[in-house]
C-alpha positions in Angstrom: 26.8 56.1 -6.1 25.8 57.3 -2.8 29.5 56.9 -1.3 31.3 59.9 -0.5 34.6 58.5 -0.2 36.8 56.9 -3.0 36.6 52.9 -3.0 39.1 50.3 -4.5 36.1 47.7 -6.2 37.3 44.1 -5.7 35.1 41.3 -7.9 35.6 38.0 -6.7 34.3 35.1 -8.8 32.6 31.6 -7.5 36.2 30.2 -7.3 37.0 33.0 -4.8 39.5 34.3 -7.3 39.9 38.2 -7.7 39.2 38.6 -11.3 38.7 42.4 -11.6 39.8 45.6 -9.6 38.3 49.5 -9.7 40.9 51.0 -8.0 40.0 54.4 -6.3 36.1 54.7 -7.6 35.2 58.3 -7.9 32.8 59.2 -4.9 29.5 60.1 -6.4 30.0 58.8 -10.0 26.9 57.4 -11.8 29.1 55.3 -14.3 28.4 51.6 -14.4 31.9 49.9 -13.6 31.7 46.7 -16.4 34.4 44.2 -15.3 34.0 42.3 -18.5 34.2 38.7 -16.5 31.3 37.0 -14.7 31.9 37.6 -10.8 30.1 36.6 -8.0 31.1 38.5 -5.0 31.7 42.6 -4.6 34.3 43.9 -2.0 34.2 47.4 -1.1 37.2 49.0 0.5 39.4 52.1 1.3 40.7 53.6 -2.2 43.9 52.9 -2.6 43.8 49.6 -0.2 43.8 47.0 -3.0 47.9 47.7 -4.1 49.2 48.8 -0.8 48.4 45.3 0.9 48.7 43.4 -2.3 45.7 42.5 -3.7 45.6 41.9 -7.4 43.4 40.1 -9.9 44.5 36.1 -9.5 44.4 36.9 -5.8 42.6 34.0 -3.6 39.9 35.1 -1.4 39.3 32.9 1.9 35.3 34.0 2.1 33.3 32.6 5.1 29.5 32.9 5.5 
């Protein structure tokens, strides 16, 4: 809510497995985003990112902490 640019939304579940994408979230909106599937993991990045590098829901993440 606080961001002031617009965000592609990547949920990741616990299999590291996109499962949901809000592309290009409106800066400043208050509307809760439901992805309708259980994720575990939230990426943030530029709007618009997601489909110009290829990311799409069945995608594989490689997650290291």
């Amino acid at each position: 809510k606080d961001t002031l640019i617009p965000l592609d939304m990547i949920w990741i579940n616990s299999e590291k497995e996109v499962v949901f994408i809000k592309e290009n979230a409106v800066p400043l909106d208050l509307t809760l985003i439901d992805p309708g599937v259980m994720a575990l993991y939230v990426l943030e990045i530029n709007g618009g990112r997601a489909s110009e590098i290829g990311i799409e829901a069945g995608t594989k993440a490689e997650i290291n902490i």
